[in-house]
VMD Tcl script that builds the backbone (N, CA, C; Angstrom):
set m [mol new atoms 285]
animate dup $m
set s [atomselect $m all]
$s set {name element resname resid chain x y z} {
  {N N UNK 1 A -154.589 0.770 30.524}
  {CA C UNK 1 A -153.989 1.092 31.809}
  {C C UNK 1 A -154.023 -0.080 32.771}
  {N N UNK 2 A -154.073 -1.298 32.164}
  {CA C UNK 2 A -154.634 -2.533 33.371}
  {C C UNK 2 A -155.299 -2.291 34.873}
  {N N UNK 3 A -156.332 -1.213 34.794}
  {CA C UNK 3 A -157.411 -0.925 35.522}
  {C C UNK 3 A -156.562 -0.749 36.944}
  {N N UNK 4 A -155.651 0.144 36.069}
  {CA C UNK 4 A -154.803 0.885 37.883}
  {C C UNK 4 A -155.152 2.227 37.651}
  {N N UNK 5 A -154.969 2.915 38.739}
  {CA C UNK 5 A -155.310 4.397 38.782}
  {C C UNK 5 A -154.191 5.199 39.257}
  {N N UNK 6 A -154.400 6.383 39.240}
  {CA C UNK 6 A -153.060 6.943 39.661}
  {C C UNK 6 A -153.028 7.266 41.145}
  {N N UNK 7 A -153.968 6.697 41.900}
  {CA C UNK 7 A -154.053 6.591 43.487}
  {C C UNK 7 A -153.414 5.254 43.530}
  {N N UNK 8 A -153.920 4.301 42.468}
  {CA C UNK 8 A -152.957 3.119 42.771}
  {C C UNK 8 A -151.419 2.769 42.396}
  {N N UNK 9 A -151.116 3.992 41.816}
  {CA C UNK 9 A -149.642 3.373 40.936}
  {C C UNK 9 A -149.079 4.875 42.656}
  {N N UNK 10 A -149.153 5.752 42.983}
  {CA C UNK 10 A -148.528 6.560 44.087}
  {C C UNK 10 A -148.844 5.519 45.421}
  {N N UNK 11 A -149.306 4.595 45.274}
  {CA C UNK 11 A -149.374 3.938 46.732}
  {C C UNK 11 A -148.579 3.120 46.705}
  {N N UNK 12 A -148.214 2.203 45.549}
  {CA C UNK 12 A -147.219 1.780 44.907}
  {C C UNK 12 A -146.169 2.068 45.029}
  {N N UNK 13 A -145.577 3.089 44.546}
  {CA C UNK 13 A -144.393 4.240 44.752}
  {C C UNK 13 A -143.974 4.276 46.164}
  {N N UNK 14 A -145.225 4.944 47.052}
  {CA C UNK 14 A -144.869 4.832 48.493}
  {C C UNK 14 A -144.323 3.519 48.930}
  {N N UNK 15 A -144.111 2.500 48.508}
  {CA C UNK 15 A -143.916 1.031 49.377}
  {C C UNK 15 A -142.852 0.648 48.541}
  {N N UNK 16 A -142.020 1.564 47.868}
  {CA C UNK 16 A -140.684 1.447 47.424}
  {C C UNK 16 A -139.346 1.518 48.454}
  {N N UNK 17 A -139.381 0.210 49.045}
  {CA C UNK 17 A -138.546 1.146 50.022}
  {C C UNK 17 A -136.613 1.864 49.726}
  {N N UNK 18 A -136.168 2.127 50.281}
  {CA C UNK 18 A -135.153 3.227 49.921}
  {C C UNK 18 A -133.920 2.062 49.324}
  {N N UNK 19 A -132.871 2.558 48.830}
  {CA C UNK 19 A -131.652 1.604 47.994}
  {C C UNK 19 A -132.687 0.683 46.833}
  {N N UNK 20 A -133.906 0.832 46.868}
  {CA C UNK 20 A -134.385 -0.372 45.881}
  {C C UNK 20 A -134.768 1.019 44.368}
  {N N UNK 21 A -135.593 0.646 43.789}
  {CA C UNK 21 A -136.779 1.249 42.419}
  {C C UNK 21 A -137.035 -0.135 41.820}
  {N N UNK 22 A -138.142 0.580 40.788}
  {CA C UNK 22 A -138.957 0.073 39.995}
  {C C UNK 22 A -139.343 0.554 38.998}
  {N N UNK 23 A -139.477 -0.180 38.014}
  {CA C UNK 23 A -139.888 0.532 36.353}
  {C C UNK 23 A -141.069 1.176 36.623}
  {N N UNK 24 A -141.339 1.845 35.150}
  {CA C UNK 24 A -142.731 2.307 34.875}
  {C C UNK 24 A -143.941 1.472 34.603}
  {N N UNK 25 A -143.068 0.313 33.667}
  {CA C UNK 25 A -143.840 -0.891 33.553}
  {C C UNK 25 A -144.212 -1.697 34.832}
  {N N UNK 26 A -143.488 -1.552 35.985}
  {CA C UNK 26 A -143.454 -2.750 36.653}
  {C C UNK 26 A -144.859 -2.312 37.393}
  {N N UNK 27 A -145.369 -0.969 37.605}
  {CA C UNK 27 A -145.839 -0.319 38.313}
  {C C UNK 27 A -147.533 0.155 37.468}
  {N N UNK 28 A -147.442 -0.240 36.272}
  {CA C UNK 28 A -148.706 0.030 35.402}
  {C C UNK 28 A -148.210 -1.077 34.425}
  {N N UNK 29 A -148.168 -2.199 34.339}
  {CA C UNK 29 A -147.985 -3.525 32.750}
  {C C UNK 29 A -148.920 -3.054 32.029}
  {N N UNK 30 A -148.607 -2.696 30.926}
  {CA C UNK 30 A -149.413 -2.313 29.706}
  {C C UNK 30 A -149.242 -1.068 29.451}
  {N N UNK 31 A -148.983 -0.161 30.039}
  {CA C UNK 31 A -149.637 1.151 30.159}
  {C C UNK 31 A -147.803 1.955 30.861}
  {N N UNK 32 A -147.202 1.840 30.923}
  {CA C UNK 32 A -145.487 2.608 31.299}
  {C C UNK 32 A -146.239 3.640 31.450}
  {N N UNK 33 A -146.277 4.662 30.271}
  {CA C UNK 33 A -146.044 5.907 30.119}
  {C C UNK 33 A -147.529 6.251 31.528}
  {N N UNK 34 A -148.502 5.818 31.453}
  {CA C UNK 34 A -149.315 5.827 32.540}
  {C C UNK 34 A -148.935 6.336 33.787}
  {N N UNK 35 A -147.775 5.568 33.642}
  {CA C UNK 35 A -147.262 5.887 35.301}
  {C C UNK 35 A -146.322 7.313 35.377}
  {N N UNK 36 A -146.280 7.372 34.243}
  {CA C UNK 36 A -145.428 8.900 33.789}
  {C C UNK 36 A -146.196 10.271 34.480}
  {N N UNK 37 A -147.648 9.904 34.081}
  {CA C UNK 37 A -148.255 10.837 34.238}
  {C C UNK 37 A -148.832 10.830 35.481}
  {N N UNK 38 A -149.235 10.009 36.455}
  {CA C UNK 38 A -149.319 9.906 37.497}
  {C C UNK 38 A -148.018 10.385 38.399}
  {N N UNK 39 A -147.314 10.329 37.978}
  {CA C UNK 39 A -145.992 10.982 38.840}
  {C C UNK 39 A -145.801 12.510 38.293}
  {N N UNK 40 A -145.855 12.968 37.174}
  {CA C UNK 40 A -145.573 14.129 37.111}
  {C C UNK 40 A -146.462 15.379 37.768}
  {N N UNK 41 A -145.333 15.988 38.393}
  {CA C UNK 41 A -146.173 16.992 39.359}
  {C C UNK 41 A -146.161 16.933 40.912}
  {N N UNK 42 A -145.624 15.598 41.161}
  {CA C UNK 42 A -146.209 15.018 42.498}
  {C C UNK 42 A -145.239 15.959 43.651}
  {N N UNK 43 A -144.498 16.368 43.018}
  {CA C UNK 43 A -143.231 17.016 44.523}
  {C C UNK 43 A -142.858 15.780 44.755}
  {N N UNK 44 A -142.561 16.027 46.593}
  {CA C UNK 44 A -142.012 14.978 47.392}
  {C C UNK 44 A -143.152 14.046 47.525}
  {N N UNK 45 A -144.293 14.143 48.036}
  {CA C UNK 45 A -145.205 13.491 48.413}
  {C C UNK 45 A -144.825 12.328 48.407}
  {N N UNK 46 A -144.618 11.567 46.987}
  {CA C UNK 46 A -143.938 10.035 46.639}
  {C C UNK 46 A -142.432 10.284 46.007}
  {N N UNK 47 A -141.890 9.107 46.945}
  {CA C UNK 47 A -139.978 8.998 46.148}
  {C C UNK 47 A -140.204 9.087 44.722}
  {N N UNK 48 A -140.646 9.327 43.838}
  {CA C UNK 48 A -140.777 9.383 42.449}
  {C C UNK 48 A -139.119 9.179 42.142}
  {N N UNK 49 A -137.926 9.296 42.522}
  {CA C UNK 49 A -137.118 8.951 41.984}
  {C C UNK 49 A -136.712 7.095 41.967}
  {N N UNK 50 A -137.553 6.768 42.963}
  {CA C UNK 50 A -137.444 5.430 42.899}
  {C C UNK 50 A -137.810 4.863 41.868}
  {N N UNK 51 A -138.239 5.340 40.613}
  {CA C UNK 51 A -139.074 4.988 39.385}
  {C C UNK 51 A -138.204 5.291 38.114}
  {N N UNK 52 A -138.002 3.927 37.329}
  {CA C UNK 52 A -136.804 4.230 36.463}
  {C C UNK 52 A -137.147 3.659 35.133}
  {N N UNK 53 A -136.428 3.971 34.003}
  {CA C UNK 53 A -136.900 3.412 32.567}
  {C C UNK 53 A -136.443 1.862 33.189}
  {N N UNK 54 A -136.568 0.708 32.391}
  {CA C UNK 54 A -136.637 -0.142 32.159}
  {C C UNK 54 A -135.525 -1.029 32.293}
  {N N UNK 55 A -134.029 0.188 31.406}
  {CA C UNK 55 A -132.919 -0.402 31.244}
  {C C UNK 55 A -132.064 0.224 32.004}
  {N N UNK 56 A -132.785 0.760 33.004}
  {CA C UNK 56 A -132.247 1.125 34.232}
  {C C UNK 56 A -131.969 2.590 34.172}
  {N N UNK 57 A -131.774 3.547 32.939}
  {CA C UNK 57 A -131.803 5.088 32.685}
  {C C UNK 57 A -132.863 5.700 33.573}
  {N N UNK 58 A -132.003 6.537 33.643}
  {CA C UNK 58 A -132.886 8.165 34.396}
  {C C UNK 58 A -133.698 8.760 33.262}
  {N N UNK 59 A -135.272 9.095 34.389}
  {CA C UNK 59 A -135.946 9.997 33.847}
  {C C UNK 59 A -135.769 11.176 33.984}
  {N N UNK 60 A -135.059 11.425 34.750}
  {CA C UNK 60 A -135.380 12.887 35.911}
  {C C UNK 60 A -134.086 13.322 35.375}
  {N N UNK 61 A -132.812 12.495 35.556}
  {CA C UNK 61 A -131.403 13.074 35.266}
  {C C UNK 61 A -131.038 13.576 36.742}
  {N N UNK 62 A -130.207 14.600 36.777}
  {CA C UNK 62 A -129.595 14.161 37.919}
  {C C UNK 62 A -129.651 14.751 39.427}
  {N N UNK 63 A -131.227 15.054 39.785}
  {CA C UNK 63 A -131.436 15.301 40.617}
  {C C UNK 63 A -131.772 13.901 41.183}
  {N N UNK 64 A -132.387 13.047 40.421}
  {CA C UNK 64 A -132.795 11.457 40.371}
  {C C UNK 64 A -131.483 10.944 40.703}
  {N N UNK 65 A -130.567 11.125 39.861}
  {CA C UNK 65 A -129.194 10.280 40.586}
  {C C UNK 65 A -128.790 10.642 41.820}
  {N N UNK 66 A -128.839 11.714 42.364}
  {CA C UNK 66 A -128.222 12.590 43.715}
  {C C UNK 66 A -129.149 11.875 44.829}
  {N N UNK 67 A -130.492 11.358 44.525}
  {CA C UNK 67 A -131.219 10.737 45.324}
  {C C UNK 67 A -130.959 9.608 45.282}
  {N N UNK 68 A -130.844 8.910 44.853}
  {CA C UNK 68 A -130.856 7.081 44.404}
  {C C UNK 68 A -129.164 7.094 45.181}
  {N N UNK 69 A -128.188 7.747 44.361}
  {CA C UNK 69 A -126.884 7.708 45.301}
  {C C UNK 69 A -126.901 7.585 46.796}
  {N N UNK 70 A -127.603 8.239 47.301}
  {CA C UNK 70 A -127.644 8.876 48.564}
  {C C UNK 70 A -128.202 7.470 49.245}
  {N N UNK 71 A -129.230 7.124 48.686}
  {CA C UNK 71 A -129.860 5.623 49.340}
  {C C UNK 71 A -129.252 4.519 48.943}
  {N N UNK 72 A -127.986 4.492 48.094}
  {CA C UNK 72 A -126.799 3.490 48.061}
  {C C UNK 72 A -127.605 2.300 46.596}
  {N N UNK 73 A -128.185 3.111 45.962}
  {CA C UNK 73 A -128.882 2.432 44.762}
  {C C UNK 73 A -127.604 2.205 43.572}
  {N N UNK 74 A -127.339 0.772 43.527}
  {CA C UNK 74 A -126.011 0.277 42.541}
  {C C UNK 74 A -125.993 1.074 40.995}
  {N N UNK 75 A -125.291 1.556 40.589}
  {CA C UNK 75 A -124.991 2.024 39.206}
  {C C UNK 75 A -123.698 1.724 38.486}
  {N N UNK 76 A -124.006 1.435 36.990}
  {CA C UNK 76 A -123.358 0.738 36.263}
  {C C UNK 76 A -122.370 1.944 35.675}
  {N N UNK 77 A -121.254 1.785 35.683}
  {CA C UNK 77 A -120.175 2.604 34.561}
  {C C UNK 77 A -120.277 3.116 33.805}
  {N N UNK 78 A -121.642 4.003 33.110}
  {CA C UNK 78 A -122.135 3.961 31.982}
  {C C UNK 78 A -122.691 5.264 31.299}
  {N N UNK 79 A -122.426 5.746 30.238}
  {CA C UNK 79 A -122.768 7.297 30.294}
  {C C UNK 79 A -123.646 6.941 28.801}
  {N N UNK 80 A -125.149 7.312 29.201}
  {CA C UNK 80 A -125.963 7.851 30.368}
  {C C UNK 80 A -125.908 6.916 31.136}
  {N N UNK 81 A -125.811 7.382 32.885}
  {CA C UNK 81 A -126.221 6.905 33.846}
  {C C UNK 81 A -127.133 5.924 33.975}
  {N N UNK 82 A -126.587 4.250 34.346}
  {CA C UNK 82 A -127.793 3.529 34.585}
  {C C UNK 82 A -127.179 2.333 35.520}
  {N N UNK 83 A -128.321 2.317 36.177}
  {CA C UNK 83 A -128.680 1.581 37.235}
  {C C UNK 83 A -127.843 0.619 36.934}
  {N N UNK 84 A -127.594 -0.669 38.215}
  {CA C UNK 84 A -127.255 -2.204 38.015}
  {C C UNK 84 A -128.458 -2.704 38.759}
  {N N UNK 85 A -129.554 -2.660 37.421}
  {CA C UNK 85 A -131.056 -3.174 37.637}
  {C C UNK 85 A -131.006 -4.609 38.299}
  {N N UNK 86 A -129.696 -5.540 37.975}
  {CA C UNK 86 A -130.293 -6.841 38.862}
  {C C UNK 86 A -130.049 -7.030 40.116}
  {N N UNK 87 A -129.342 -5.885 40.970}
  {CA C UNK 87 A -129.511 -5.429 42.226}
  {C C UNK 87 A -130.370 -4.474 42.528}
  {N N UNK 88 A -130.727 -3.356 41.948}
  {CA C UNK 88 A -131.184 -2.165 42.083}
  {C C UNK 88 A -132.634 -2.604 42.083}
  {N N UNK 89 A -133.404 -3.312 41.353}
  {CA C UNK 89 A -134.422 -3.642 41.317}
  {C C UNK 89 A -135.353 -4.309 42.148}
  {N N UNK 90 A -136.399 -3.685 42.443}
  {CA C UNK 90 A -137.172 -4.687 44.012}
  {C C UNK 90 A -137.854 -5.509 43.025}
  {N N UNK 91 A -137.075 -6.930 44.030}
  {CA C UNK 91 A -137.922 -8.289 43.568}
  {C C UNK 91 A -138.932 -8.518 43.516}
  {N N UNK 92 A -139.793 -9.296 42.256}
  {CA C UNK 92 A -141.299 -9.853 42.267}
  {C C UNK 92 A -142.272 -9.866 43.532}
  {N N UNK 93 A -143.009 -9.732 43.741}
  {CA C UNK 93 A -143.883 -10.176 45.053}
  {C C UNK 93 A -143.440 -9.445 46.619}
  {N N UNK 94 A -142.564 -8.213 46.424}
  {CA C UNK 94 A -142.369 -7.334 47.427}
  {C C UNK 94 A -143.179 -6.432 47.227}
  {N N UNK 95 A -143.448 -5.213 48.090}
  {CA C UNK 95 A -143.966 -4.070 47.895}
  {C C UNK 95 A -143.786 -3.089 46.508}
}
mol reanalyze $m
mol bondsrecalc $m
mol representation Tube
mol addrep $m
């Protein structure tokens, strides 16, 4: 789990700010699915939709897209639904 916790991967989450996301990996390195489980369950509490596979696919499907749309998050032409991760994605060394 690279000695994150799931208080640390939702504080994380919180400092996603809106039109951006972030992988599972980006948010636990080593450990993705980690962050799976730290989010499941959470409600609103954390944007959890800000949190996306890798290659930019939905976890959630499309209550996840109806949110990410709404905050003007870029998506590619593509069925399944996926992101245009080299905009969509918050850069290195941001929140």
């Amino acid at each position: 789990m690279k000695d994150r916790s799931v208080e640390d991967i939702l504080a994380a989450v919180r400092q996603i700010p809106p039109g951006f996301v972030r992988t599972y990996g980006d948010l636990c390195p080593g450990a993705p699915r980690f962050t799976g489980t730290a989010l499941r369950g959470i409600g609103d509490r954390v944007p959890w939709w800000r949190v996306v596979h890798a290659d930019g696919t939905l976890a959630v499907g499309e209550e996840q897209r109806r949110r990410l749309e709404a905050e003007g998050v870029p998506f590619l032409n593509a069925d399944p639904p996926r992101l245009d991760m080299r905009t969509a994605r918050l850069p290195d060394g941001l929140p």
